[in-house]
Structures are given as C-alpha cells and as structure tokens.
N, C-alpha and C positions, 0 to 999 in steps of 0.2 A: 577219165571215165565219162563216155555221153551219161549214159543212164545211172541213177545213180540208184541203188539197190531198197527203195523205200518197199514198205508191203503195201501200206494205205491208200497211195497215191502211186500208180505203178506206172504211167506217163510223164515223170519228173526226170528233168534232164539240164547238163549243163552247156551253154551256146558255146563253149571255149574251141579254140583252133580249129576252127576258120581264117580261112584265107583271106586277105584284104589285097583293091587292087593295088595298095600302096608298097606291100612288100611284107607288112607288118602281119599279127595274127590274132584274132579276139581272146582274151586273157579268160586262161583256165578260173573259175569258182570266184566268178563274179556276178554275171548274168544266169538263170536258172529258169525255167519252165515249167509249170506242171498243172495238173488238175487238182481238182478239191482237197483239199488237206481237213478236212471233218472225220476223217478217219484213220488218222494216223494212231498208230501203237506207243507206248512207252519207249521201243526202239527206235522208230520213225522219229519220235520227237527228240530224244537224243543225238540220232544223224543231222537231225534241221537246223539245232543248236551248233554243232561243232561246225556250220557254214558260216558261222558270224553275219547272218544277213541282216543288211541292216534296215532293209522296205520289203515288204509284201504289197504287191500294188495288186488288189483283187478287182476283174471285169463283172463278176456276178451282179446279176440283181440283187438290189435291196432284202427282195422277198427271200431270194436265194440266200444269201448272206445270213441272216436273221433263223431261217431255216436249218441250217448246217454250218454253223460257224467254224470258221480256220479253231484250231486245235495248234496251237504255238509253244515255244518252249519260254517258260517266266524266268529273267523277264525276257520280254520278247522282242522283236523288231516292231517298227514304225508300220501299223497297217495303212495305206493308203485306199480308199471305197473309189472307184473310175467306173461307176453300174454301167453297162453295154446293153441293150435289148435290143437286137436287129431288128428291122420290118415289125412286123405286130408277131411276133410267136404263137403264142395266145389264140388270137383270132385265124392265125393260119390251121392249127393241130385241130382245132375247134368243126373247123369248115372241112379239113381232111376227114375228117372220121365221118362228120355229116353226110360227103356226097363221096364217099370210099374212094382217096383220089389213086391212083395207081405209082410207082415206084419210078417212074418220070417226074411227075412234080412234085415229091419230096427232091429229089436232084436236080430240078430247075429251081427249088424253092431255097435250095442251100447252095447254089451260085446267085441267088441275086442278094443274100444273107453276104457273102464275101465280096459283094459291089458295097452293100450298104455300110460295110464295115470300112473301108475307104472315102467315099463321100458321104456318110450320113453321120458317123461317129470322133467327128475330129477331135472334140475338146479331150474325153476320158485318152486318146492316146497322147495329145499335147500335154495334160497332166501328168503321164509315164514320162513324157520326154523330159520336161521340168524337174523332175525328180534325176535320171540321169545324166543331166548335161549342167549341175547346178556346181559350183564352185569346187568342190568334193569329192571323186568318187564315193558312190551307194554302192552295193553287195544287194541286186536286187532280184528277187523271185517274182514273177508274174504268173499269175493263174488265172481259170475259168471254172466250170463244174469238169469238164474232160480235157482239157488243154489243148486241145486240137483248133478250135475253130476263133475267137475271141482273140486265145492265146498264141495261136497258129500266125495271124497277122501281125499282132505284136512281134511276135520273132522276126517277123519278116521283114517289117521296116526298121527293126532297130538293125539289124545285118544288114542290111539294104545300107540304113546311115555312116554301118562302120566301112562301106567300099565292099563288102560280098558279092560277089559275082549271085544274078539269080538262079545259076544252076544249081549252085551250093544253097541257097535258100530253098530252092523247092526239095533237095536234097532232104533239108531240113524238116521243112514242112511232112512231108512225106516218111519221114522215120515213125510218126504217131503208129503208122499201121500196123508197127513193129512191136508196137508196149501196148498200146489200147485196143482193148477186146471186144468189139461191138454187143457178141451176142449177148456176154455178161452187163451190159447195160440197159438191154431190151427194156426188162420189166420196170426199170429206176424211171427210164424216160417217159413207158407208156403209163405209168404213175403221178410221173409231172406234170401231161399234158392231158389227164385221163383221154387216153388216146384208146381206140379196140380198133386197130389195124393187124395185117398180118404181119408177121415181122419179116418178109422178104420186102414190105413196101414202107417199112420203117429205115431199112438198113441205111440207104442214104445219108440221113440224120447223124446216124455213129459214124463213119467210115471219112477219112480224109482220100480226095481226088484229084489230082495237080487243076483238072476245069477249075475246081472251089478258089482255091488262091488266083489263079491265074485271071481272074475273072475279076479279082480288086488287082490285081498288077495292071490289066488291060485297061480298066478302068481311068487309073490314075494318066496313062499314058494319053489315052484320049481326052482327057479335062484339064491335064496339066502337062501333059509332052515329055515330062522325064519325073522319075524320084527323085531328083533334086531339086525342080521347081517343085512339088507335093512338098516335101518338108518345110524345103520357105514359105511357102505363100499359103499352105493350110496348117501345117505344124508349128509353124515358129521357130524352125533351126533355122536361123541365120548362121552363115559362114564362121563367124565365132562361137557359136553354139557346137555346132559340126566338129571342129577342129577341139574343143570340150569334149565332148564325147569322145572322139577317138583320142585322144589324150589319157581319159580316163583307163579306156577299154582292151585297148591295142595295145601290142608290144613289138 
C-alpha cells in the first residue's frame, strides 16, 4: 500500500517498489514519508507503532518542532532534528503581504525554495543519509509540516541514490497532489506567516509542480553534471556508502 490509511497526517506514504536500474526494487515498509504527525489519533499512533520505525528524521524548524511536536508511540523511535529553512521564509511571506505580490511570485518563490534545497541545504540531508547508509538497516520516516516540499526532495534523492529512474521520482514527487488538500491548509499557513493574501495567490505555496523539483534536479546537474557526482562530492555517498544503501534498501 503507497498510502497508508493514517487520519492525522493524511500525506504519509510508503517509497517501496520502485523500480531500480539495477534490476532490483525498493523494499516494501522501510522508507516512509509524510507530514506532521502533531496530530495523530490513538489510532494513528497504533498504526505508527506496528511499523517498527526505528528514526524519525524531522526537516521542521526548531520553532516548528517545539510548536507541534511529533505525537509518537512509547516507547518510540530515535528522533533525529535536520531543521531545513529555505531562503528567508520569514522575510519573503512578510514582504508578500506588504507589496500584495501576485500568484507568480509565490511560484517563482517556491522554485528557487527547491534550487535552495539542493545547494543551500547539504548537511540536514547528509545527516538523513548517515543515518541510512550506516552499518544497519534503519526503518525510517522522514517528515516536514506537509511533506511535499522538505520531504519531497528527500524522497527524491534517496530514490535517485537507490538507481530510480526520474520519471518514477517525479512520479513520486507528484502523488502529494493526490493526499494533500491545499485549501484545507489555507488558513494553518496564512497563520504561520500572518499572511492577508487572497488564497488564489497563496495556492502555489500548498500545491506540488513537477517546475518545483525539477528546478533542484536542474540545478544539481548544472553544479555537479550528474546525481552521482551530488552525492559524492556534497553528500558523502562514496561508492561504498552507495552500495550500503542499496544493500539495505533493494531487493
């Protein structure tokens, strides 16, 4: 099952089978996805438990974090903190509302958000990858507040690492549209960032785009020529590292 039936967190999903170009195929209820778990139910946290996860590796802000803490089953798995903040957020929603920007530059602002999440954010995903690629198979969940965007790229390089073709990753990427429901986020985000925009000029912000990812893929290729010079030479997958991973991952 991609999706797996949470109420709380209803963008939680599992990476399994996928295709590698090796032959092989990403192992069912290993790797997992999803957005904030601060709202899980009694049930939810009984579904979470019976995954045996053994890391939660969270992107959120500090502020975020502290704000809406993971909701876990005790005892629980190993949280790992990897805070992400693209660009200034902050001073971008700030400046929106200030000079009313139009439904363009929320959509030019959340493609340069998916460049900066490629070159500007290495360590918190080297820190994901350390955790994956370490002597052991991990059972690990990765999150953000909506799992789309944060969590979106994490997907992508970790399948990218296991041999996935990028069709199947944008595949990937592109399923959010399917579980996460922009309008019911409206009021959460224009909250976060006391924003007073119209919400046809917010939508951007919720919504995943193939531009959004494809815009840290583009990136990578132009700075580093391929995803696999990215992982060595900004990530730390050395070829033995690599060969770890799909080890762990692959079947």
């Amino acid at each position: 099952m991609r999706r797996l039936p949470f109420t709380g967190t209803p963008n939680f999903r599992d990476l399994g089978g996928y295709q590698s170009t090796d032959g092989r195929s990403v192992k069912w209820g290993h790797l997992f996805r999803s957005g904030q778990l601060s709202r899980l139910d009694a049930a939810d946290i009984d579904l979470l438990a019976s995954l045996d996860i053994d890391v939660v590796c969270d992107f959120r802000r500090e502020e975020e974090q502290e704000r809406d803490p993971n909701l876990l089953p005790q005892p629980g798995p190993m949280q790992l903190s990897v805070s992400i903040s693209p660009g200034s957020n902050d001073s971008f929603f700030t400046e929106a509302t200030e000079n009313n920007v139009d439904r363009q530059a929320m959509f030019d602002f959340m493609v340069e958000i998916n460049r900066d999440f490629a070159l500007g954010q290495a360590q918190a995903y080297t820190n994901m990858f350390e955790q994956l690629s370490g002597d052991r198979p991990a059972r690990m969940l990765f999150h953000c507040a909506a799992g789309k965007d944060r969590t979106g790229f994490a997907a992508a390089i970790i399948l990218l690492a296991l041999g996935v073709s990028r069709e199947q990753v944008m595949q990937d990427y592109l399923l959010t549209a399917e579980y996460f429901i922009p309008e019911r986020e409206m009021a959460r985000l224009a909250e976060k960032y006391e924003m007073d925009l119209p919400e046809d000029t917010m939508l951007p912000v919720l919504q995943v785009h193939p531009e959004y990812l494809q815009a840290a893929l583009d990136a990578i290729d132009e700075q580093f020529h391929s995803i696999e010079h990215y992982l060595e030479d900004v990530l730390g997958m050395h070829e033995g590292k690599l060969e770890r991973l799909r080890s762990h991952y692959l079947e």
